[in-house]
N, C-alpha and C positions, 0 to 999 in steps of 0.2 A: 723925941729929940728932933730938934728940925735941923735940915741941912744948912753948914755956914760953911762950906767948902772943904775941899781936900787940903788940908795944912801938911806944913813942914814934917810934921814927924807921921802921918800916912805914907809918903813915899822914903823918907827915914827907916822904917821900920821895912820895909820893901827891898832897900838895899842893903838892909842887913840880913836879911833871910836869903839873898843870893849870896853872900859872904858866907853864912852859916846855915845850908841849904841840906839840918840832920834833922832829924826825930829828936834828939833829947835834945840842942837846942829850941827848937820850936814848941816844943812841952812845956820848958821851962818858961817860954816869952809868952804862952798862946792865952793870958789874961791880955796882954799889951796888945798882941794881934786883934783880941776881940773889939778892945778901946780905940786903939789910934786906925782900925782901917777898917775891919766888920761894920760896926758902929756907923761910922759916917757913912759905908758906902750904901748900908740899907735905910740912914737917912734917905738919901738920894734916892734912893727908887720909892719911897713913902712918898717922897715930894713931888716926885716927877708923875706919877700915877693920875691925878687929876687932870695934869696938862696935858700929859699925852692922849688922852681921852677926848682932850678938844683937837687933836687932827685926826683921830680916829678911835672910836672907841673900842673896838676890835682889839687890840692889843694891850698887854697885860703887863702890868711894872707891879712886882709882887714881894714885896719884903721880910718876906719869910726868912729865917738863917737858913732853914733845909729846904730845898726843892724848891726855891722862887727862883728872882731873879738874878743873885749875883752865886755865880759857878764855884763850885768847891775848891779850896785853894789846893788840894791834895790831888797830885799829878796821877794818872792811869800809869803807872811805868809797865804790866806786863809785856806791850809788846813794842818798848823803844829801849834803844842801846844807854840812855840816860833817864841813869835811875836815881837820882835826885828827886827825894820825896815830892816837894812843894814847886808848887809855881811861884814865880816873883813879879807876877803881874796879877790885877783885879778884872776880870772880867764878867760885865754886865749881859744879861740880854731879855729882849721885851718882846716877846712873841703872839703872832696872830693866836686868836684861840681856836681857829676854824673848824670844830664839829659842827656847826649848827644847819649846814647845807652839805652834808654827805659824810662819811668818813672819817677817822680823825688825820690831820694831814702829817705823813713823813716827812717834810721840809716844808713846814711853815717860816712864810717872809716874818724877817725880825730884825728889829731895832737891835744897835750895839754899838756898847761904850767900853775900851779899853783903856788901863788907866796902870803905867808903869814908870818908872825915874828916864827911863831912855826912850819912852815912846806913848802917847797917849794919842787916839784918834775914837770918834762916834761917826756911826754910819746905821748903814742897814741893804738887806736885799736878802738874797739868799745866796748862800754858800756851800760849794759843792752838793748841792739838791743832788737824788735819787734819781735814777735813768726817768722817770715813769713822767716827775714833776719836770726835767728839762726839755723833755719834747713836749708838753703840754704849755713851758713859757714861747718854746719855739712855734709851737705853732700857732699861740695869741699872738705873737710878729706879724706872724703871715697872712693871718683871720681878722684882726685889728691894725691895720698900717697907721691909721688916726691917731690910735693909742702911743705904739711905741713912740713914733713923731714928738707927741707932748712929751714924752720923757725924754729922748733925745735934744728937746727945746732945754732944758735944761742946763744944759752943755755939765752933766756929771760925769766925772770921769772913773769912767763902772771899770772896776779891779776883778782880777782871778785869772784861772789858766784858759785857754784855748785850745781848740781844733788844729791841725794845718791847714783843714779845708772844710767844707759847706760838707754838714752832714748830710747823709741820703737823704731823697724826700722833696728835697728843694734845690732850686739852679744856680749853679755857680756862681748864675750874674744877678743873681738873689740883691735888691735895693739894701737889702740889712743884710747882708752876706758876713758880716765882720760882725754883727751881732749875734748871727746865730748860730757863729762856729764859740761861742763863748761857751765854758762849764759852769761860769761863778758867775752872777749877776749881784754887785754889792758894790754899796759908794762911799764914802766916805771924808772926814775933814780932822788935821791935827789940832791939835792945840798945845800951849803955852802953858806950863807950870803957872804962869802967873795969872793966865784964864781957869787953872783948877783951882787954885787957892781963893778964889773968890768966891763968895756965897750968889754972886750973879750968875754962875757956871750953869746951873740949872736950868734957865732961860739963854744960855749959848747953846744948851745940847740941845734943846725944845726947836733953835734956830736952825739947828742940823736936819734933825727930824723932820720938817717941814721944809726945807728944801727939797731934800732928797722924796718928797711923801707922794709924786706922781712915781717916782720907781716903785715904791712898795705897792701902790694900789695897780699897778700892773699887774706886779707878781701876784698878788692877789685875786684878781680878779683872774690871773692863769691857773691859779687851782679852783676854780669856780664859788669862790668867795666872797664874802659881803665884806668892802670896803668900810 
Protein backbone atom coordinates (compact mmCIF):
# COMPACT_ATOMS: atom_id res chain seq x y z
CA UNK A 1 0.00 0.00 0.00
CA UNK A 2 1.57 3.20 -0.95
CA UNK A 3 0.98 6.37 0.98
CA UNK A 4 -1.76 8.99 -0.60
CA UNK A 5 -2.32 10.78 2.66
CA UNK A 6 -3.97 11.03 5.89
CA UNK A 7 -7.72 11.39 4.75
CA UNK A 8 -10.95 12.51 6.37
CA UNK A 9 -11.87 9.45 8.00
CA UNK A 10 -7.99 8.71 9.76
CA UNK A 11 -8.73 11.76 11.87
CA UNK A 12 -12.64 10.81 11.90
CA UNK A 13 -12.00 7.85 13.50
CA UNK A 14 -9.39 9.74 15.96
CA UNK A 15 -12.17 11.77 17.23
CA UNK A 16 -14.28 9.27 17.79
CA UNK A 17 -12.09 7.18 19.96
CA UNK A 18 -11.78 10.38 22.22
CA UNK A 19 -15.74 10.42 22.36
CA UNK A 20 -15.60 6.77 22.95
CA UNK A 21 -12.36 6.31 24.83
CA UNK A 22 -13.67 2.21 26.28
CA UNK A 23 -12.33 -1.34 25.49
CA UNK A 24 -15.51 -2.78 24.12
CA UNK A 25 -16.00 0.28 21.94
CA UNK A 26 -12.53 -0.04 20.46
CA UNK A 27 -12.99 -3.92 20.11
CA UNK A 28 -15.84 -3.42 18.32
CA UNK A 29 -14.16 -0.62 15.81
CA UNK A 30 -10.52 -2.10 15.97
CA UNK A 31 -11.00 -3.61 12.19
CA UNK A 32 -11.76 0.11 11.11
CA UNK A 33 -8.93 1.35 13.36
CA UNK A 34 -6.68 -1.07 11.59
CA UNK A 35 -8.01 0.35 7.97
CA UNK A 36 -8.68 4.04 8.28
CA UNK A 37 -5.37 4.86 10.47
CA UNK A 38 -2.74 1.76 11.12
CA UNK A 39 -2.82 1.22 7.59
CA UNK A 40 -1.99 4.51 6.10
CA UNK A 41 0.21 5.44 8.95
CA UNK A 42 2.64 2.46 8.30
CA UNK A 43 2.22 3.35 4.68
CA UNK A 44 4.01 6.47 5.65
CA UNK A 45 6.91 5.13 7.31
CA UNK A 46 7.23 2.26 4.31
CA UNK A 47 7.45 5.38 2.25
CA UNK A 48 9.43 7.58 4.06
CA UNK A 49 12.35 4.97 4.86
CA UNK A 50 14.18 5.44 1.63
CA UNK A 51 14.06 9.28 1.88
CA UNK A 52 15.13 9.50 5.15
CA UNK A 53 18.07 7.45 4.39
CA UNK A 54 19.15 10.28 1.83
CA UNK A 55 19.71 12.75 4.94
CA UNK A 56 21.06 10.14 6.94
CA UNK A 57 21.12 6.86 6.79
CA UNK A 58 21.53 6.08 10.51
CA UNK A 59 18.05 6.35 11.33
CA UNK A 60 15.33 3.92 10.89
CA UNK A 61 11.54 4.40 9.76
CA UNK A 62 10.36 0.69 10.35
CA UNK A 63 6.87 -0.42 9.52
CA UNK A 64 6.35 -3.16 11.39
CA UNK A 65 2.63 -3.09 13.29
CA UNK A 66 4.74 -4.31 16.74
CA UNK A 67 7.76 -2.71 17.77
CA UNK A 68 8.57 -0.26 14.70
CA UNK A 69 7.75 2.88 14.10
CA UNK A 70 4.45 4.03 14.89
CA UNK A 71 3.87 3.81 19.04
CA UNK A 72 0.97 1.59 20.43
CA UNK A 73 -2.16 3.33 20.54
CA UNK A 74 -2.74 1.62 24.16
CA UNK A 75 -2.09 4.16 26.86
CA UNK A 76 0.49 3.05 29.96
CA UNK A 77 -2.28 4.12 32.55
CA UNK A 78 -0.45 2.38 35.76
CA UNK A 79 0.82 5.31 37.08
CA UNK A 80 -1.37 8.45 35.72
CA UNK A 81 -4.75 9.59 37.47
CA UNK A 82 -6.35 9.10 33.72
CA UNK A 83 -7.22 5.79 32.95
CA UNK A 84 -8.61 6.01 29.59
CA UNK A 85 -7.42 3.10 27.87
CA UNK A 86 -6.31 4.50 24.23
CA UNK A 87 -4.57 7.54 23.13
CA UNK A 88 -6.32 9.77 20.43
CA UNK A 89 -3.32 10.67 18.82
CA UNK A 90 -0.88 8.66 16.25
CA UNK A 91 2.45 8.98 17.12
CA UNK A 92 5.45 8.28 14.75
CA UNK A 93 9.18 7.96 15.57
CA UNK A 94 12.46 7.29 13.45
CA UNK A 95 15.30 6.55 15.70
CA UNK A 96 19.18 6.70 15.33
CA UNK A 97 20.34 2.99 15.60
CA UNK A 98 23.55 3.95 17.33
CA UNK A 99 25.17 0.55 18.47
CA UNK A 100 27.69 0.41 15.94
CA UNK A 101 30.31 2.81 17.95
CA UNK A 102 29.88 1.77 21.62
CA UNK A 103 26.93 0.79 23.62
CA UNK A 104 23.43 0.74 22.82
CA UNK A 105 22.29 4.41 23.46
CA UNK A 106 19.52 5.25 26.23
CA UNK A 107 18.30 8.54 24.49
CA UNK A 108 18.97 8.21 21.02
CA UNK A 109 18.33 11.68 18.63
CA UNK A 110 14.97 10.84 16.68
CA UNK A 111 12.83 12.06 14.12
CA UNK A 112 8.94 12.65 15.14
CA UNK A 113 5.75 13.02 13.53
CA UNK A 114 2.51 13.61 15.57
CA UNK A 115 -0.69 13.35 13.95
CA UNK A 116 -4.07 14.26 15.80
CA UNK A 117 -7.59 16.34 14.90
CA UNK A 118 -6.32 19.37 17.24
CA UNK A 119 -2.72 19.19 16.61
CA UNK A 120 -0.30 17.80 14.26
CA UNK A 121 3.56 18.86 14.32
CA UNK A 122 7.01 16.71 12.80
CA UNK A 123 10.22 17.50 14.38
CA UNK A 124 13.01 15.74 15.97
CA UNK A 125 16.16 16.11 18.74
CA UNK A 126 15.96 14.52 21.86
CA UNK A 127 13.51 14.64 24.57
CA UNK A 128 13.99 14.51 28.14
CA UNK A 129 17.50 12.37 27.54
CA UNK A 130 18.92 10.63 30.56
CA UNK A 131 21.29 12.79 33.14
CA UNK A 132 24.48 10.85 31.44
CA UNK A 133 23.48 11.85 27.59
CA UNK A 134 22.55 15.65 28.78
CA UNK A 135 25.85 16.49 30.04
CA UNK A 136 27.48 14.84 27.20
CA UNK A 137 25.14 17.35 24.63
CA UNK A 138 26.38 19.99 27.25
CA UNK A 139 29.45 19.53 26.98
CA UNK A 140 29.68 19.03 22.70
CA UNK A 141 28.49 23.00 23.30
CA UNK A 142 31.38 23.85 25.11
CA UNK A 143 34.06 21.33 23.10
CA UNK A 144 32.46 22.23 19.58
CA UNK A 145 31.20 26.16 19.65
CA UNK A 146 31.59 25.72 15.47
CA UNK A 147 29.08 23.04 15.76
CA UNK A 148 26.38 24.40 18.09
CA UNK A 149 26.81 27.95 16.06
CA UNK A 150 25.70 25.92 12.71
CA UNK A 151 22.64 24.84 14.37
CA UNK A 152 21.82 28.01 16.02
CA UNK A 153 22.32 29.39 12.13
CA UNK A 154 19.32 27.87 11.92
CA UNK A 155 17.24 30.11 13.81
CA UNK A 156 15.03 26.57 15.14
CA UNK A 157 13.19 27.25 17.75
CA UNK A 158 14.45 24.06 20.10
CA UNK A 159 11.30 23.37 22.75
CA UNK A 160 11.31 21.65 26.22
CA UNK A 161 11.87 22.50 30.00
CA UNK A 162 14.79 24.31 31.51
CA UNK A 163 17.33 25.11 34.27
CA UNK A 164 16.92 28.42 36.26
CA UNK A 165 20.49 28.64 35.90
CA UNK A 166 23.89 27.41 34.14
CA UNK A 167 24.44 24.06 35.46
CA UNK A 168 27.82 23.31 37.57
CA UNK A 169 30.69 22.75 35.42
CA UNK A 170 30.27 25.84 33.40
CA UNK A 171 30.06 30.11 33.88
CA UNK A 172 27.28 31.87 34.22
CA UNK A 173 28.42 34.16 31.42
CA UNK A 174 28.62 30.80 29.43
CA UNK A 175 28.23 32.19 25.31
CA UNK A 176 25.38 29.39 25.12
CA UNK A 177 24.33 29.91 28.71
CA UNK A 178 20.51 29.75 27.77
CA UNK A 179 21.32 26.53 25.86
CA UNK A 180 22.88 24.73 28.20
CA UNK A 181 20.46 25.28 31.08
CA UNK A 182 17.93 23.41 28.47
CA UNK A 183 16.58 19.63 29.51
CA UNK A 184 14.86 18.99 26.10
CA UNK A 185 16.69 19.71 22.84
CA UNK A 186 13.77 19.11 20.09
CA UNK A 187 12.49 21.35 17.02
CA UNK A 188 9.79 21.16 15.53
CA UNK A 189 6.96 22.50 12.58
CA UNK A 190 2.87 22.40 12.51
CA UNK A 191 1.00 21.55 9.86
CA UNK A 192 -2.47 21.86 8.22
CA UNK A 193 -5.01 19.22 7.96
CA UNK A 194 -4.82 20.15 4.37
CA UNK A 195 -1.00 19.53 4.15
CA UNK A 196 -1.92 15.85 5.73
CA UNK A 197 -4.53 14.94 3.55
CA UNK A 198 -2.25 15.28 0.67
CA UNK A 199 -0.22 12.48 -0.70
CA UNK A 200 2.62 15.25 -1.02
CA UNK A 201 2.72 15.21 2.97
CA UNK A 202 5.50 12.90 2.69
CA UNK A 203 8.04 15.14 1.06
CA UNK A 204 6.68 18.17 3.49
CA UNK A 205 7.84 16.06 6.56
CA UNK A 206 11.21 14.89 4.51
CA UNK A 207 11.32 19.08 4.28
CA UNK A 208 11.15 19.20 8.16
CA UNK A 209 13.69 16.49 8.54
CA UNK A 210 16.21 18.28 6.70
CA UNK A 211 15.84 21.46 8.10
CA UNK A 212 16.05 20.60 11.44
CA UNK A 213 19.08 17.68 10.36
CA UNK A 214 22.12 20.00 11.76
CA UNK A 215 20.33 19.70 15.27
CA UNK A 216 20.07 15.92 15.14
CA UNK A 217 23.65 15.58 13.77
CA UNK A 218 24.79 17.39 16.80
CA UNK A 219 22.98 15.40 19.10
CA UNK A 220 24.51 12.79 17.42
CA UNK A 221 27.56 13.29 17.22
CA UNK A 222 27.16 14.16 21.26
CA UNK A 223 26.61 10.62 21.98
CA UNK A 224 29.83 9.77 19.96
CA UNK A 225 27.93 8.64 16.83
CA UNK A 226 28.18 8.36 13.16
CA UNK A 227 26.06 10.83 11.37
Amino acid sequence: MAFTGFDASFFAFLRALKKHNNREWFNEHKAQYQREVEAPALAFVADLAPKLKKISPRFVADPKRSGGSMFRIYRDTRFSHDKTPYKTHVGLHFWHDGPELGPKLESPPSFYLHLSPAESFGGGGCWHPDPITLRKIRMRMNDAPKEWKAVLARKLEIEGSTLKRVPGGFPADHPFAVDLMRKDHFASENYTLSELKSAKFIDRYVETCAHIAPLMKFLTAAQGQRW
